[in-house]
C-alpha positions in Angstrom: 1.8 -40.0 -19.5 -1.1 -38.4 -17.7 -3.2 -35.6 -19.1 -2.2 -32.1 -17.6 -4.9 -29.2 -17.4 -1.8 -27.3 -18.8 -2.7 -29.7 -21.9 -6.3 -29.3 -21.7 -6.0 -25.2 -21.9 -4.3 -25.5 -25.0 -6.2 -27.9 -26.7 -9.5 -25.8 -25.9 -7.6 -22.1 -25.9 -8.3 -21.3 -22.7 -6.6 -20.4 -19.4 -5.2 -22.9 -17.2 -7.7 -21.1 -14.6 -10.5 -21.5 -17.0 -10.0 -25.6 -17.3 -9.4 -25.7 -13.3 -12.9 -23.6 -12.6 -14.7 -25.9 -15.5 -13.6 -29.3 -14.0 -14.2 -28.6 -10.4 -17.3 -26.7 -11.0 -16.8 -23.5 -9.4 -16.6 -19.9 -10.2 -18.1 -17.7 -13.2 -17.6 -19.7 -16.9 -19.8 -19.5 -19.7 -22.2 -23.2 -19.0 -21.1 -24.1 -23.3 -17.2 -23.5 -22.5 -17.3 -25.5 -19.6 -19.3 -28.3 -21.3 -16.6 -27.8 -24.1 -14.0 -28.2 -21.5 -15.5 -31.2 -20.1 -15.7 -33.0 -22.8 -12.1 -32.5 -24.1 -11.2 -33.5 -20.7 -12.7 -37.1 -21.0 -11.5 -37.2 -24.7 -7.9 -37.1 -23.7 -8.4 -39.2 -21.3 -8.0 -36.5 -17.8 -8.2 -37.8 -14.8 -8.9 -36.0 -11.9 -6.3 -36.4 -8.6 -7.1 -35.5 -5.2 -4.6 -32.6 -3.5 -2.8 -34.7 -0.3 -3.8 -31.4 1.3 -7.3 -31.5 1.1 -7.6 -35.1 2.7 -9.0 -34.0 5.7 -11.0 -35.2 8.4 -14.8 -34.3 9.3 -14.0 -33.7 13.0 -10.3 -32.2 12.1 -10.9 -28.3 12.2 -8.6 -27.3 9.9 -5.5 -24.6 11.2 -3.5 -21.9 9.0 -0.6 -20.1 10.5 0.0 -16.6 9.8 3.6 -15.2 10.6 4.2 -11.4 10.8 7.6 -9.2 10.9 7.7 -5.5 12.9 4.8 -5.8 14.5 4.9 -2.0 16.0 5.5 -0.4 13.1 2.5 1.6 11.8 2.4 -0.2 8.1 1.4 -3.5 10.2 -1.6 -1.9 11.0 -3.0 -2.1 7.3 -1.4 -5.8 6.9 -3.4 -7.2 10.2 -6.6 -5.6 9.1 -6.9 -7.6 6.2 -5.4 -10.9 8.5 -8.2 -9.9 11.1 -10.5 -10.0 8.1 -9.8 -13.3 6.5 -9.6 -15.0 9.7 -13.5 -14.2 10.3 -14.4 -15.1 7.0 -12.5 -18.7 7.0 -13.8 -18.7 10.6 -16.9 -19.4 9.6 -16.2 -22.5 7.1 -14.4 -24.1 9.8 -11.1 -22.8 9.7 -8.9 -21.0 12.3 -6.3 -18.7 11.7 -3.8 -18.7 14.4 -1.1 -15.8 14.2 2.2 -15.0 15.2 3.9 -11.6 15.2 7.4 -11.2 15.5 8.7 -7.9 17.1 12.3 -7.8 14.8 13.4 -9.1 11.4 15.8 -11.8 13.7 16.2 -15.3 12.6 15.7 -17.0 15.9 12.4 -14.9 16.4 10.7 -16.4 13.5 11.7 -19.9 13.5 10.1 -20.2 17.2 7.0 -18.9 15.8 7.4 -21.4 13.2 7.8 -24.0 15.5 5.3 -22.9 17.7 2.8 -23.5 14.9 3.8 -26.2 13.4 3.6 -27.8 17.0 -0.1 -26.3 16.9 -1.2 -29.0 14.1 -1.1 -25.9 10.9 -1.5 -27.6 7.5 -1.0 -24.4 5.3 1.5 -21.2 6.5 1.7 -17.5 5.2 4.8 -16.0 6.7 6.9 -12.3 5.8 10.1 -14.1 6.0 13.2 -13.5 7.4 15.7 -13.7 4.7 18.4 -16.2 5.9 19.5 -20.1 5.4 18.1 -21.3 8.8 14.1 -19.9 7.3 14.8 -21.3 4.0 15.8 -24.7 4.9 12.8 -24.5 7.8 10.3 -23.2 4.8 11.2 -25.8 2.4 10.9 -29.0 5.2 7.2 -27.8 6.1 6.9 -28.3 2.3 8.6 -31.0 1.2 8.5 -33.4 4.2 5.4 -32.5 6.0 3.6 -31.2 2.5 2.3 -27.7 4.3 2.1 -25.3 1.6 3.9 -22.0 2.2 2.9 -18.1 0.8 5.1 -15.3 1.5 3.4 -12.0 1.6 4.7 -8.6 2.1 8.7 -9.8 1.6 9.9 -13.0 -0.1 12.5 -15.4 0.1 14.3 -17.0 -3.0 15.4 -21.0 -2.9 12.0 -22.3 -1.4 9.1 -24.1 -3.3 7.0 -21.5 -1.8 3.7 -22.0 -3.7 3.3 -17.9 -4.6 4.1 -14.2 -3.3 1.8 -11.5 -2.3 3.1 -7.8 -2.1 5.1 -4.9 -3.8 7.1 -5.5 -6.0 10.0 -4.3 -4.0 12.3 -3.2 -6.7 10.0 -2.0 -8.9 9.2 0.6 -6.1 12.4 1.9 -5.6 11.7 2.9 -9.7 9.5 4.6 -9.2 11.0 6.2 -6.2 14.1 7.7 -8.1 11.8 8.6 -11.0 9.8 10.7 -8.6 13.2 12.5 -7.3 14.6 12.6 -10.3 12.1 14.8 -12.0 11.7 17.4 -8.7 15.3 17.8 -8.6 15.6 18.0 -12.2 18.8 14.9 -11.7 20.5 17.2 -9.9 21.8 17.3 -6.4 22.2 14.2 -4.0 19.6 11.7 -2.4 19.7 10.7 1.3 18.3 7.2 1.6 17.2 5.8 4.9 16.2 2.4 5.0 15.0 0.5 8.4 17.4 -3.1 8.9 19.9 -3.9 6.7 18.9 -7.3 7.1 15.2 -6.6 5.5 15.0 -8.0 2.0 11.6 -5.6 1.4 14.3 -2.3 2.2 17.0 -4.0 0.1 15.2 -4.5 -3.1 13.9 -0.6 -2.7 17.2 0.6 -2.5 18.4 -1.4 -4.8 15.7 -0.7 -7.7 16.3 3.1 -6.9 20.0 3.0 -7.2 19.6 1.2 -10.6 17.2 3.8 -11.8 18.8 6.5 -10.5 22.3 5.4 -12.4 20.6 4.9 -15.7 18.0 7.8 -16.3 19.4 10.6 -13.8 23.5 9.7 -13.8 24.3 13.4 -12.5 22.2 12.1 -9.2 24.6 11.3 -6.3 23.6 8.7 -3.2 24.3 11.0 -0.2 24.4 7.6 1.3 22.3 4.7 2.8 21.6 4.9 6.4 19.5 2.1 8.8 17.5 3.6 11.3 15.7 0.7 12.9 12.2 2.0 12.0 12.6 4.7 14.7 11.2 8.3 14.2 13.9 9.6 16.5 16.6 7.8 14.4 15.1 9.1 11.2 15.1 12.4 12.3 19.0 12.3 13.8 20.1 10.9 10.3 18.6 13.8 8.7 19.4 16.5 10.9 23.4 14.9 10.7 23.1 14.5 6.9 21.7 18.4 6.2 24.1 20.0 8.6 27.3 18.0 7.3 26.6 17.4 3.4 25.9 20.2 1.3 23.8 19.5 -1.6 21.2 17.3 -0.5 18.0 17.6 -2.6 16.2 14.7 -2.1 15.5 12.3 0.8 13.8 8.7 0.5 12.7 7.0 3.6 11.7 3.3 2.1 10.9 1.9 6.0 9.5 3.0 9.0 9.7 5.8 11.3 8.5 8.7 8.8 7.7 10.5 11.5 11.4 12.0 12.2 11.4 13.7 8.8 9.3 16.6 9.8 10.8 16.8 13.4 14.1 17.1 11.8 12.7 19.8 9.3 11.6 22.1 12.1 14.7 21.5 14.0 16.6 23.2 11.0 14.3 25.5 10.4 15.0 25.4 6.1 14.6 28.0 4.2 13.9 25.3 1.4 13.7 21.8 2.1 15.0 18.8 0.5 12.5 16.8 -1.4 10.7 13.6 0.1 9.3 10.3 -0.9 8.0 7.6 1.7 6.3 4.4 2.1 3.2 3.5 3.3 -0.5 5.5 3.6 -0.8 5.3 7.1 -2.6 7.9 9.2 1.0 9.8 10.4 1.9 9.6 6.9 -0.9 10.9 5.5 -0.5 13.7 7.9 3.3 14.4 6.7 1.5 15.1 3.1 -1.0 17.3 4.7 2.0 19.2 6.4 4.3 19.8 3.6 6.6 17.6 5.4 6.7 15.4 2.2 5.6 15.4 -1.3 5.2 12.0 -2.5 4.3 8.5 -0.7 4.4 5.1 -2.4 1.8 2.7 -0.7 1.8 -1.0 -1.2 -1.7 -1.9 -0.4 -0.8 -3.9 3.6 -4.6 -4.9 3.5 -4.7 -6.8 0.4 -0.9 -8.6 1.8 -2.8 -9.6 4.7 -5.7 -10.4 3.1 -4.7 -12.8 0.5 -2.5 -15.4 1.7 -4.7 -16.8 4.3 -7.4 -17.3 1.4 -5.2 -18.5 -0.9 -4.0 -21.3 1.6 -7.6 -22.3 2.4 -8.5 -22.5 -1.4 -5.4 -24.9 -1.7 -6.3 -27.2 1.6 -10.3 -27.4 0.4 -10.3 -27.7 -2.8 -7.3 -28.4 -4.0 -7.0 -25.2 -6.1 -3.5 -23.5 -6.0 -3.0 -19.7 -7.4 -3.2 -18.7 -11.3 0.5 -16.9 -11.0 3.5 -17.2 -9.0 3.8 -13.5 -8.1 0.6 -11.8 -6.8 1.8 -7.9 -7.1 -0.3 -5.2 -5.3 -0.5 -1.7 -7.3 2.3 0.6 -6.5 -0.3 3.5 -5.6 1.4 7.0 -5.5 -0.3 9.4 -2.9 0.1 12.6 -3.0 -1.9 15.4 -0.5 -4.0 16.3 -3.2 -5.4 12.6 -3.8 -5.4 11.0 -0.5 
């Protein structure tokens, strides 16, 4: 049976990251560790194999597709700096970055974008995917018949060989979320939640992860209900202005998508003499201003740069040299923002 680096990293009580860096001669490690390493490595009898991926030609410039979700809405603005950024640095060591944005979370959308690249020549993909049975199957034949490695960023999609995940974790958020309204409203009262598409895995694991932490450490905490509003301000704010003026009670509002914008339009609409409590996604320069306004008092953001960042790199490190991510999940900091520490 062939020697693993897994095997190696015990023997020498290492990291599996350690051994990789050590063998292929790259990144920060002490010169007598990697010697050490080295050395083990030949004992046991390691032999090195060359990644399928990184077989490629001199005069092949090398292509990486990016594919995005919601391109209008004002968190994409954070996510395609840090695509814009990669794609200059791996620009200049050959490799392109070619990028699709899709307007919708719809099915159909994505899988031409997906096709459209694949047509393109991509050996390596980063994709917020759509969750449904016609991406998954797509995903996992880019991996498993055409060997293009696949990262999700931002949202993620179970029942793929997806090589990692970059982003929030999603559920995890919506913790924190109901902790954050549970302790302003003391547990009492009743939460309006707006999410964007029903449809968006990212909105169903907030609301789920708040529901489950609102049950358990606030149970006198009612759900005023879950309402979709597309990502649109104006659809935000006629939830909320429907939702004060028929429900008594409401203390607390989460917004875990877009259109953030239509909780202070609604708020001077109804001109309160105390209004609800509010949590939101996303630092983004509206958002910021909602904080600045008294329109809100808390927003969770999820880092967009660093999710658009990431992937592409990761990808390229994978198709060059052969060298795939230390962990699975790659979570960003779930950074709470208030107007006081923006």
């Amino acid at each position: 049976m062939a020697v693993t680096i897994q095997q190696i990293a015990e023997q020498a009580g290492v990291s599996r990251g350690t051994v990789d860096r050590a063998l292929n001669h790259r990144g920060r490690i002490n010169p007598e560790v990697a010697e050490r390493i080295c050395r083990l490595a030949d004992e046991m009898g390691y032999v090195q194999k060359e990644r399928k991926h990184s077989r490629i030609a001199k005069d092949e410039r090398l292509k990486i597709g990016v594919v995005t979700q919601l391109a209008r809405s004002s968190f994409m603005q954070e996510v395609n700096r840090g695509i814009e950024k990669a794609a200059v640095e791996l620009k200049e060591k050959g490799i392109q970055l070619i990028l699709k944005e899709g307007l919708s979370v719809d099915e159909e959308e994505q899988l031409q974008a997906i096709k459209e690249l694949e047509q393109e020549g991509i050996r390596g993909l980063a994709v917020m995917p759509v969750d449904s049975e016609a991406v998954r199957e797509k995903l996992n034949a880019l991996i498993e018949e055409k060997n293009i490695p696949v990262v999700t960023f931002n949202s993620d999609i179970v029942g793929t060989r997806r090589t990692c995940f970059v982003g929030m974790d999603n559920r995890k958020s919506g913790r924190t979320a109901a902790g954050l309204l549970g302790m302003l409203t003391r547990g009492i009262g009743k939460i309006l939640i707006i999410t964007g598409y029903f449809s968006n895995h990212v909105d169903n694991q907030r609301v789920d992860g708040f529901v489950e932490e609102a049950k358990r450490a606030f149970p006198h905490l009612e759900i005023a209900g879950v309402h979709g509003s597309f990502d649109e301000a104006a659809e935000v704010e006629h939830i909320i202005e429907n939702a004060m003026m028929s429900t008594s009670g409401i203390s607390g509002i989460l917004v875990v998508s877009g259109g953030q914008a239509g909780v202070g339009k609604a708020f001077e609409k109804l001109r309160l003499d105390r209004r609800p409590y509010v949590v939101i996604y996303d630092q983004t320069p509206k958002n910021e201003q909602a904080l600045k306004n008294d329109h809100v008092d808390f927003l969770i953001d999820q880092n967009g740069y660093v999710q658009g960042y990431e992937p592409p790199r990761i990808l390229a490190d994978i198709l060059t040299k052969g060298q795939e991510p230390e962990r699975e999940y790659l979570f960003t900091d779930i950074k709470i923002k208030t107007k006081y520490n923006l």
